[in-house]
N, C-alpha and C positions, 0 to 999 in steps of 0.2 A: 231498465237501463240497456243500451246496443250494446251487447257482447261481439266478439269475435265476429262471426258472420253479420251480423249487422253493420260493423265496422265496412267488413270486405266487398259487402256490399254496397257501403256508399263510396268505398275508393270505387270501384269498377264504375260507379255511374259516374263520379266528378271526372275521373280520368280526361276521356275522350275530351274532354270538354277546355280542360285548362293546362294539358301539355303541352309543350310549344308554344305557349301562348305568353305574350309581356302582359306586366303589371299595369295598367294604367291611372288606378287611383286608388286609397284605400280609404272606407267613411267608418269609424270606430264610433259607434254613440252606446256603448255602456262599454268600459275597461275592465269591471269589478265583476267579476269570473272565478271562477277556484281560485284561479293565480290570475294577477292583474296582465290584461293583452300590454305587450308590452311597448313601452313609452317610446316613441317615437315612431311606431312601423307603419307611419303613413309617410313618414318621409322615408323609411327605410326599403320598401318592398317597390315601388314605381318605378317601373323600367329593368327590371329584373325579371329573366325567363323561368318560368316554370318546367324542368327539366322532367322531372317525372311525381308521381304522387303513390308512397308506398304505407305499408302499412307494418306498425311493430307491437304487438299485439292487441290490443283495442284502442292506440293511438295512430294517425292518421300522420304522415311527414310530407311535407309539398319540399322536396329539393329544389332551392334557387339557384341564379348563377351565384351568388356570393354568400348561401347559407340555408337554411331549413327552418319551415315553419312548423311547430309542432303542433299537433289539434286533439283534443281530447272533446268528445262527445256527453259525457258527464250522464246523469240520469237521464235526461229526455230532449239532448239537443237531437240537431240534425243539420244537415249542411243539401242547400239544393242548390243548382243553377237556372240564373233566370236570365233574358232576354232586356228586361228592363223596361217590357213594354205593357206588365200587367200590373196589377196591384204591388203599391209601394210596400216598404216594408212595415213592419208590425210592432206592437209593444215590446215586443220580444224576440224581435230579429237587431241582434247587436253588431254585427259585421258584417261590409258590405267590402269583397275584394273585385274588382272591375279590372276586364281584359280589354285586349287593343281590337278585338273582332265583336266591345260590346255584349259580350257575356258578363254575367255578375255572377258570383260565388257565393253566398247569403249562409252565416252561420245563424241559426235561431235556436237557442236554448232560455226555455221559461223558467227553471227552476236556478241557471246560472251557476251550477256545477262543472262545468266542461272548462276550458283552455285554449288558451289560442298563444302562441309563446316563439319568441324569435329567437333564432342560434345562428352564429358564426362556424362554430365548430362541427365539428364531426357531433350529427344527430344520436347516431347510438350510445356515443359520450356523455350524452347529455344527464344530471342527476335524474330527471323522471324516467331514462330507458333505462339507464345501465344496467341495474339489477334486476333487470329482468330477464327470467328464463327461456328455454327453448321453445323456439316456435312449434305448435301441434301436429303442425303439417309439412313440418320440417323434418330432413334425414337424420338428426344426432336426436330427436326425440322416438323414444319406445317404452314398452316394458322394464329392459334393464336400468335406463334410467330414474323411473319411476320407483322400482323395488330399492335402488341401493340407496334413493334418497330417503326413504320411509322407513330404515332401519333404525330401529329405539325408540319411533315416535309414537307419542298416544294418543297425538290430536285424531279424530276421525277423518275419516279418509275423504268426504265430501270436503273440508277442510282443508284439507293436503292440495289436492286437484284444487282448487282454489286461488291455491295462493300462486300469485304470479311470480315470485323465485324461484318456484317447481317447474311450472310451464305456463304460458299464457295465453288468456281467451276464455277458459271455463269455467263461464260465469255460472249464476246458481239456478237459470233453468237446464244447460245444459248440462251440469251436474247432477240433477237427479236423472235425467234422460239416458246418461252414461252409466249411470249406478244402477240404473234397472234393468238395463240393454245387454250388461254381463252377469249379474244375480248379484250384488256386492250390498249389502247393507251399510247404509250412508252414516250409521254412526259407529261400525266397526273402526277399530281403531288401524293408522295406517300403518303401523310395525306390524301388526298381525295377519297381514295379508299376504299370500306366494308369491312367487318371483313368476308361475304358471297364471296365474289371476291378475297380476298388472300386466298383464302380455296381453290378455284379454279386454282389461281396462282401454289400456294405449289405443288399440285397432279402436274400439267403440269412441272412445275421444274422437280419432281419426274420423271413423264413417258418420258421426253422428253433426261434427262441425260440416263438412262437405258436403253433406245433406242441405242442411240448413243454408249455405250458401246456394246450393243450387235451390233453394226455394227461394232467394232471396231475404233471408231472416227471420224470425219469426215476431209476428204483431202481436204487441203487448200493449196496452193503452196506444201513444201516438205516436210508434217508431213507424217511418216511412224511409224507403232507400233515396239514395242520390238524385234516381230519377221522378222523386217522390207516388211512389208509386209502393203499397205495404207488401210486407215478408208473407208468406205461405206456408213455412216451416209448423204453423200453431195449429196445424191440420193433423199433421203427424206427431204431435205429443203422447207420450205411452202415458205418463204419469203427472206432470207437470200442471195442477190447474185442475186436479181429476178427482180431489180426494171425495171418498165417498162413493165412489165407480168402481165395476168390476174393473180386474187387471186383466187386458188380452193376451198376456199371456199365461195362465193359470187359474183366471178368474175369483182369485184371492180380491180384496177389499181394500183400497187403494188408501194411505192414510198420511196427513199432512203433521209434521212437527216443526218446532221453533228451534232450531240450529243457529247458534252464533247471531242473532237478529234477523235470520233468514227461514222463510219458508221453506222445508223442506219435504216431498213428496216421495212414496216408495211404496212395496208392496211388501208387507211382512211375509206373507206366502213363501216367495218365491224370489226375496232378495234377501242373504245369508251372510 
């Protein structure tokens, strides 16, 4: 699934491409998505500017002039830009948004988990952002935050950092990446950890997302960025994909368990 940096990654590549730029047509041939693309936006988006293209934590917002298209990437979509001059689209490219300089926007998601969703209102309003938490690589997110929200709780702490009420983006390879990068055992539980060790957490969230950005994400089966072009990030995995392999950092025995339906990777060694 694109977590966080993969996200960030394909806003930077659509960017350039469709800011400033009017709508000039929109070709919808599958609507049936997580949530249905919604009914009418082919008459709604044409002729409307594209103001900017941000992102709110692994959802994608194209600001119009008269409103916001919200995008969710889901398991294994992707969103590229094409010219329109090479191979048409595919079984599985369901939306075609077309500019006035003849760029095309092409969302392709095979598995049809992802979103494509129109708003009038104020985007962050919306029920899919609102409750959602602090951005990672935002200034009201740290340590403090993280300890005073994990007070009484017993869900493990891989679980805590998960959940996007806490904060958003860290998805579950970056989770064990973060859990191993400060010695933190992934099934401790989150009340029982220091206010001195989510201080620790927090920076590793920090350095380990902006890593991965600057690699361009990391390649997991078919994530490719904006420019379609794949992440680099899966070069630099301590843990993640490893079980069975010494750990570099203390050369303990890397070992993978089933968390919440999720693969979870660590090194008993030398995460406590």
């Amino acid at each position: 699934m694109p977590e966080l940096p993969e996200v960030e990654t394909t806003r930077r590549g659509i960017a350039p491409h469709v800011e400033g730029r009017h709508v000039a047509f929109v070709h919808v041939r599958q609507r049936q998505l997580r949530l249905p693309v919604t009914d009418g936006l082919e008459r709604i988006l044409p002729g409307q500017r594209v103001d900017s293209v941000e992102r709110r934590g692994k959802y994608l917002i194209l600001r119009c002039t008269d409103g916001a298209l919200i995008l969710h990437l889901g398991m294994s979509g992707s969103l590229r830009v094409t010219d329109g001059e090479g191979p048409g689209p595919g079984a599985h490219d369901h939306v075609d948004i077309g500019f006035d300089d003849g760029a095309i926007l092409r969302l392709r998601d095979p598995r049809r988990f992802g979103l494509l969703v129109w708003t009038a209102e104020e985007p962050h309003t919306h029920s899919l952002l609102r409750h959602l938490g602090p951005e990672p690589l935002a200034g009201e997110f740290g340590g403090a935050w993280l300890h005073a929200r994990s007070r009484g709780r017993r869900t493990a702490v891989k679980t805590f950092i998960m959940d996007s009420r806490i904060v958003v983006g860290v998805g579950n390879i970056y989770a064990s990446e973060v859990l191993h990068r400060c010695g933190i055992h992934p099934l401790r539980a989150a009340g029982r950890i220091s206010a001195a060790r989510y201080e620790a957490l927090a920076a590793a969230i920090r350095d380990v997302l902006q890593a991965a950005i600057r690699s361009g994400g990391t390649t997991l089966r078919d994530f490719r960025g904006g420019d379609g072009q794949p992440g680099y990030f899966s070069t630099s995995l301590e843990v993640y994909g490893r079980e069975g392999e010494s750990c570099r950092s203390c050369g303990g025995v890397i070992r993978c368990v089933r968390q919440a339906q999720r693969s979870t990777y660590f090194c008993p060694a030398c995460q406590r």
